[in-house]
N, C-alpha and C positions, 0 to 999 in steps of 0.2 A: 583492345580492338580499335581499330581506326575508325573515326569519328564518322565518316560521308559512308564507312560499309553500312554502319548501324542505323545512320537515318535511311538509306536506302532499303536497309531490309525491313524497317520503321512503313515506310510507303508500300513495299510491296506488300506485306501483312494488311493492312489498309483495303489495299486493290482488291483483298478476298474478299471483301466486305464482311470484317471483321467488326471495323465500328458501327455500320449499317446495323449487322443483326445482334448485337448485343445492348443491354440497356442497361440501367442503375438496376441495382434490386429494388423490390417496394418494398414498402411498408407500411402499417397502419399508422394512422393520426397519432401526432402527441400530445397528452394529457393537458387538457384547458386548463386556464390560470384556477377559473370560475370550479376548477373538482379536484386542484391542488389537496384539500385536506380529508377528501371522500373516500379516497383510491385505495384500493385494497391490488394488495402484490400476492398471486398465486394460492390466494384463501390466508395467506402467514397472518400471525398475531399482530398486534398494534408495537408499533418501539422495534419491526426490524429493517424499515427502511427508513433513515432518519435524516433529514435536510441539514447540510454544513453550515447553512447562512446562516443561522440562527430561528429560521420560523420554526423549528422543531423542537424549542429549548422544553417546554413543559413535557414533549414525550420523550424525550433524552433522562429528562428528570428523572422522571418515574421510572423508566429501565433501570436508572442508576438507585433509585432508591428502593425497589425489588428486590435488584442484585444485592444490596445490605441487610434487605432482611432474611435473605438465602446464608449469607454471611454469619452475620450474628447467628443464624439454628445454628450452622455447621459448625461454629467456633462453644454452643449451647451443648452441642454431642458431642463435641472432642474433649469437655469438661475446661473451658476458659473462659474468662470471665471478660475478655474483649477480643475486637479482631486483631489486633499485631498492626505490625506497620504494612503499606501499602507501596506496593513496587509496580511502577506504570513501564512499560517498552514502546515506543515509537520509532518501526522500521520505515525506512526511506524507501523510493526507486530506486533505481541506476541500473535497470537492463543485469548483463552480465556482471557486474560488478557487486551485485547481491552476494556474488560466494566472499567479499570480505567479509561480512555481516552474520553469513554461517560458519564461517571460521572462528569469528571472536565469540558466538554462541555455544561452540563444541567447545570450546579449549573455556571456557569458562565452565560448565560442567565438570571437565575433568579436573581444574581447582578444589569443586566441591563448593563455589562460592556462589553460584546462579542462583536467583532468588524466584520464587512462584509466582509469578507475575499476576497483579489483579485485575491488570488491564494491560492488551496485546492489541496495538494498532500497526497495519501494512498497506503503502500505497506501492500498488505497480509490480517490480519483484520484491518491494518488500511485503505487499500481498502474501506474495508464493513461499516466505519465508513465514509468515506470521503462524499459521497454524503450527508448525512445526515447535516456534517457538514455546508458544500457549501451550502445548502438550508437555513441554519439556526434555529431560535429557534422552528417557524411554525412546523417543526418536531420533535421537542426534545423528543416530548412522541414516536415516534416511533423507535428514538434512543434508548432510555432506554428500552423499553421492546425487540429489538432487542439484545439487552446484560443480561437481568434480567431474561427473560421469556422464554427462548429457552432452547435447552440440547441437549445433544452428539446426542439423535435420529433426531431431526433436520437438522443436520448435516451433518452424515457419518452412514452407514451402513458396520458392516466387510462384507469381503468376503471371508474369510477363509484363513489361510495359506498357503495350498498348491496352490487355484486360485489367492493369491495374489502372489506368487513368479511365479506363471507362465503367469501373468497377468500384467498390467501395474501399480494395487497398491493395497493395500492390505484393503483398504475403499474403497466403492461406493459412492461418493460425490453427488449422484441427490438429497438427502432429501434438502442442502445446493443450488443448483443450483433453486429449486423449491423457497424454501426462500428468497432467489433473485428475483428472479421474481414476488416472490407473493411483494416486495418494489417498483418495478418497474413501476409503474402503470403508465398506461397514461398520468397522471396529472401531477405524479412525475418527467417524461422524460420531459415534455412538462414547467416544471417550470427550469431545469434542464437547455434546450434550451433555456429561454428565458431568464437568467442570462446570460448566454453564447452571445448571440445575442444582447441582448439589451445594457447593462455595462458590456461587454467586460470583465467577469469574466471567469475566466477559472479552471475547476474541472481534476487533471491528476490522474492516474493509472499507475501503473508500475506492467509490470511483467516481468519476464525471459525467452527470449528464447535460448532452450537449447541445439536448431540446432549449435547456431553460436561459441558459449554460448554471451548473449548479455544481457540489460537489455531495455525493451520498455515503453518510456513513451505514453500510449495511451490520448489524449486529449477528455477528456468522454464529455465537452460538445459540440464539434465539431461535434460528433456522435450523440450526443441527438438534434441536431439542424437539420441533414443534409437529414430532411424527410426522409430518408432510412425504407421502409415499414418495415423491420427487426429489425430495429435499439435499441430498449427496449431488445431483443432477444441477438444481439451483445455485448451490453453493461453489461447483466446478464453475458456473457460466460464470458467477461475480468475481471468481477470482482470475478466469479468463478477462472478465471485461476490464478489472484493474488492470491488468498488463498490457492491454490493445493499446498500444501506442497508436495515436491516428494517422492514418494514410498508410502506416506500415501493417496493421493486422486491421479484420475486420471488425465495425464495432458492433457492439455485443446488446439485441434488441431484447428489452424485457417490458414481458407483458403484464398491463395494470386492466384492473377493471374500477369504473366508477359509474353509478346513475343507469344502471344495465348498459355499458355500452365496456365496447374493449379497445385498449390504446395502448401503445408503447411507447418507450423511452431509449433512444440513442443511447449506450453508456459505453463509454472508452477510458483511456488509463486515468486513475488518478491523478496523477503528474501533473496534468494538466490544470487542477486549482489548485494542488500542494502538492509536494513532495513529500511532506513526513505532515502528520497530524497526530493529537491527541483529543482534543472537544472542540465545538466552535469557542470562540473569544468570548462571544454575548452571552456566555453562560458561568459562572461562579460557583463554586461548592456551599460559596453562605447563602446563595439565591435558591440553591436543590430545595425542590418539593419533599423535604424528610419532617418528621415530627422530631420532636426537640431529641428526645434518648437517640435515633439514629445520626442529628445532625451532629450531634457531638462526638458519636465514636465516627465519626467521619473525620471530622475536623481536625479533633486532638491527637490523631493519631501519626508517626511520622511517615510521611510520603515523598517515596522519589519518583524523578521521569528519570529513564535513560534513553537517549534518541541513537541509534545509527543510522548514519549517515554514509551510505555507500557510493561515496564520490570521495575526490580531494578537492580541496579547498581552495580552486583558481584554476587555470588552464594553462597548457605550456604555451611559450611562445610560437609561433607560426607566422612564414611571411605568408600571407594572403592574395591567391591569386586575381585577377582581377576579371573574374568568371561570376556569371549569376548566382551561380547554383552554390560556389564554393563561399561566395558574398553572405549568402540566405546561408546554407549549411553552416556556417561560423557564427553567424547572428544569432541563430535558434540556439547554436548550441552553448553560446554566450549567457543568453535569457535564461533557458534552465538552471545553468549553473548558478546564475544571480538569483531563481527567483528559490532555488533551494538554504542557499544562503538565508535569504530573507526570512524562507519557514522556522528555521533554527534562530534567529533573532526574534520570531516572533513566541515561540515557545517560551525561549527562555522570559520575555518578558513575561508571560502567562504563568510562568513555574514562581516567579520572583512577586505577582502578585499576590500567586492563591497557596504563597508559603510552600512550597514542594522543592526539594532538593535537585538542582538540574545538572545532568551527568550527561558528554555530547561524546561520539566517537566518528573520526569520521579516516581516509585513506592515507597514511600519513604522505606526505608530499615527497618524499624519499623513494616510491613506489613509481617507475618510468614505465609500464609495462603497457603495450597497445596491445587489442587485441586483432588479428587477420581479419576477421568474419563479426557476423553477429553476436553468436553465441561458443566466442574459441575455446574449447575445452583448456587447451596448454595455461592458456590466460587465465581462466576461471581456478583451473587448481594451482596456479602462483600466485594469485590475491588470495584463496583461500587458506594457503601458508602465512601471508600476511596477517590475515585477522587472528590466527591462533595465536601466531608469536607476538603479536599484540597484547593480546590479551595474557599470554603464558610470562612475558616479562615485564606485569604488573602495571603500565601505564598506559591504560586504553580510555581512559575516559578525561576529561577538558570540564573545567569547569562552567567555559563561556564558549561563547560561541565563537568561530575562528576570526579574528580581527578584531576580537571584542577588548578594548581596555577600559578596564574595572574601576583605575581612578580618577574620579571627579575632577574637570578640567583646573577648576582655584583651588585644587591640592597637588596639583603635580608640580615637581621643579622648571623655572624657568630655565630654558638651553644655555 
């Protein structure tokens, strides 16, 4: 469209007074520093909405050290005499590019080689991935068509430019919130909960809140367990709210109560403190709150991460126009992609301390494909071939992280 039709129909939209009668939405107050540790989320139990930074490490603890003794019964009733090794998953963001991530999930199931994972963490679409994962193969067909069968109208609806700059974004995310919900079904929470409940497996969420700015691990199956008549309702909003990319979807206001009084929290996509997570750094498996018998079937036991990473690993080349928007547009998309990098450096150094085997997958860089739109279906089921055949010709996981060399600078050959 030519550039002076668009501002002009830009002004005449204007002239309705359009910007006149429309406002920001409200909203209530955000939660004082001073009632940070008060605040109760929707009546839920203690340990399911949990601070990244580290001031949450003692209630992280103790979810985690619950979760093991949920554990050890369940491993007490299957007649063994410890838990087994422990297999961590760390899904990433990356929008559409989520169906690599469901691709190398399905095509590893049909191996036979998937492991039960004792911990499932999802930032962003790797959110919208994560439950599926946690449940296992029993859902794999509805992983795949959630990545193969969908498209941008699913998704996102515009709202036009001049109501997104005077609105809170410039998409209406309900076709995407509906989506969610139409996964969430009774069965699905309720299998959800009893992973959670019964073996002590635990499904996280991460979003951002952007009151503090902070990053929130919510523990989805703590909420799926915790009868909260809402609860399928709540669990759709957090995994809407991980996806809300800001400025592009709305973000997603959840209500706290502290001190009789009621406040809310801005929360948008995770992305925006990390891209892929497993626990804060400031917390250690030898520092967990366990008594001696659980800290050692914790400890001795062998545990892996494996992270996907639904991006590749640098950006093509591009001459760069010399336009604001395209200046900013390459910048942000530059930061992303650096600050996701950084997340997988900073894991691995986390896996390398607390002794955990680190296994990284991410788009192989042989993969050219753009996609038209947001959400291109054509695009999402050619990466989603990607990540199977990845995964189906056995070399899908990196032991370092991409650019990573292993050896120590006074052993390598001088040039």
């Amino acid at each position: 469209m030519n550039r002076r039709r668009l501002l002009g129909g830009l002004g005449a939209g204007a002239a309705t007074g359009l910007l006149g009668g429309c406002n920001a939405p409200e909203r209530l107050a955000s939660l004082p520093v001073r009632l940070q540790g008060q605040a109760t989320f929707y009546g839920m139990p203690a340990g399911t909405r949990i601070l990244l930074e580290g001031a949450d490490d003692a209630l992280l603890s103790r979810v985690v050290s619950d979760a093991l003794d949920r554990e050890l019964a369940y491993a007490a009733r299957e007649g063994r005499s410890n838990v087994g090794p422990a297999d961590y998953l760390a899904i990433s963001g990356g929008g559409a590019s989520g169906a690599y991530g469901a691709g190398l999930l399905v095509a590893w199931s049909e191996l036979g080689t998937r492991p039960e994972f004792k911990v499932v963490t999802g930032v962003s679409t790797g959110a919208l991935t994560a439950p599926f994962a946690f449940l296992g193969e029993r859902y794999d067909r509805q992983l795949e068509h959630f990545y193969t069968d969908i498209s941008t109208s699913d998704i996102m609806v515009p709202r036009g430019l001049l109501v997104g700059l005077i609105s809170d974004s410039f998409y209406d995310s309900a076709p995407l919130l509906q989506t969610i919900r139409n996964v969430l079904t009774p069965e699905f929470v309720a299998a959800i909960a009893s992973e959670y409940s019964d073996k002590g497996r635990l499904l996280v969420v991460a979003t951002t809140n952007l009151d503090v700015p902070v990053g929130i691990l919510w523990n989805m199956g703590g909420i799926a367990a915790s009868g909260h008549p809402r609860r399928a309702e709540l669990m759709a909003r957090i995994l809407l709210a991980s996806a809300s990319i800001p400025g592009v979807f709305p973000p997603v206001m959840i209500d706290l109560e502290a001190a009789g009084e009621r406040f809310q929290e801005m929360n948008v996509d995770g992305g925006t403190v990390a891209q892929v997570v497993l626990y804060p750094p400031s917390i250690s498996p030898v520092g967990l709150l366990l008594k001696d018998r659980r800290r050692q079937a914790f400890l001795d036991r062998p545990r892996r991460l494996y992270v996907i990473r639904n991006s590749r690993p640098g950006s093509d080349f591009e001459t760069v126009d010399r336009s604001t928007l395209k200046i900013v547009e390459r910048a942000v998309a530059t930061l992303i992609s650096m600050q996701g990098l950084g997340d997988l450096y900073q894991l691995y150094l986390l896996a390398q301390r607390d002794g955990i085997d680190y296994n990284v997958s991410f788009i192989p860089q042989s993969f050219s494909g753009k996609p038209r739109e947001p959400f291109d279906q054509a695009y999402m089921r050619s990466l989603y071939q990607v990540g199977r055949e990845t995964m189906l010709k056995g070399v899908p996981w990196q032991k370092y992280p991409p650019g990573y060399n292993p050896i120590p600078i006074n052993r390598r050959t001088p040039a």
